[in-house]
C-alpha positions in Angstrom: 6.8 13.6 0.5 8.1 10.4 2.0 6.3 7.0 1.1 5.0 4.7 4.1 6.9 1.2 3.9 5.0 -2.1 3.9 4.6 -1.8 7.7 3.8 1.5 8.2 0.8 1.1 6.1 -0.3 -1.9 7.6 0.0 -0.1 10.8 -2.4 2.9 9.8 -4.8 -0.1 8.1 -5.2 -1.3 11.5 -5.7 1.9 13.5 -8.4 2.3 10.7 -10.2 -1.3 11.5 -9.5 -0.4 15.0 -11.7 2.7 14.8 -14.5 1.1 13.1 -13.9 3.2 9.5 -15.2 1.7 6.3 -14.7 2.7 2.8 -17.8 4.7 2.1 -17.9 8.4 1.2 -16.6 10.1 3.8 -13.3 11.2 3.9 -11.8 8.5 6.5 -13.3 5.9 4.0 -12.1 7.7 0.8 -8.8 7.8 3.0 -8.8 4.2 3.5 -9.4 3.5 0.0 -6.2 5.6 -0.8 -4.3 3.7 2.0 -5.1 0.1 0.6 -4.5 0.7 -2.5 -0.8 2.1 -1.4 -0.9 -0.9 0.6 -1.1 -3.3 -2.4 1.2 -1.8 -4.2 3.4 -1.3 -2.1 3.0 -5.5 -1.4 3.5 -6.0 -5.4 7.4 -3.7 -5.3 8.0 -5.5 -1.9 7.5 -8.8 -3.8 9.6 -8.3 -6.9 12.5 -9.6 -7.7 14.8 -6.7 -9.2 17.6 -9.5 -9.7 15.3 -11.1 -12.7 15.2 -7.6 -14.1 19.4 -7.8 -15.1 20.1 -8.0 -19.0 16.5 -6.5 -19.4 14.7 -9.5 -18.9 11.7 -7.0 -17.9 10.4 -3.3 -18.1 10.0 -1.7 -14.7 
């Protein structure tokens, strides 16, 4: 399955707000969870700089 970018999940997070969904129980809200959580980390990877990762300087 192919993963949403950075915009594409902000996209679907606001047709979410748009439609008034909350994170309760229901599915849309347990889908919303899902989606900000791919959200964030997708946020963190967008962030990173791979170049101060050369020679091993961290562990990916």
């Amino acid at each position: 399955m192919n993963e949403f970018n950075l915009d594409e999940l902000n996209l679907l997070l606001s047709v979410f707000e748009k439609a008034g969904i909350s994170t309760d129980q229901s599915a849309e809200g347990e889908m919303l969870q899902r989606l900000k959580a791919a959200q964030e980390t997708r946020q963190e990877l967008d962030s990173m700089d791979f170049d101060d990762c050369l020679g091993g300087a961290c562990k990916l």
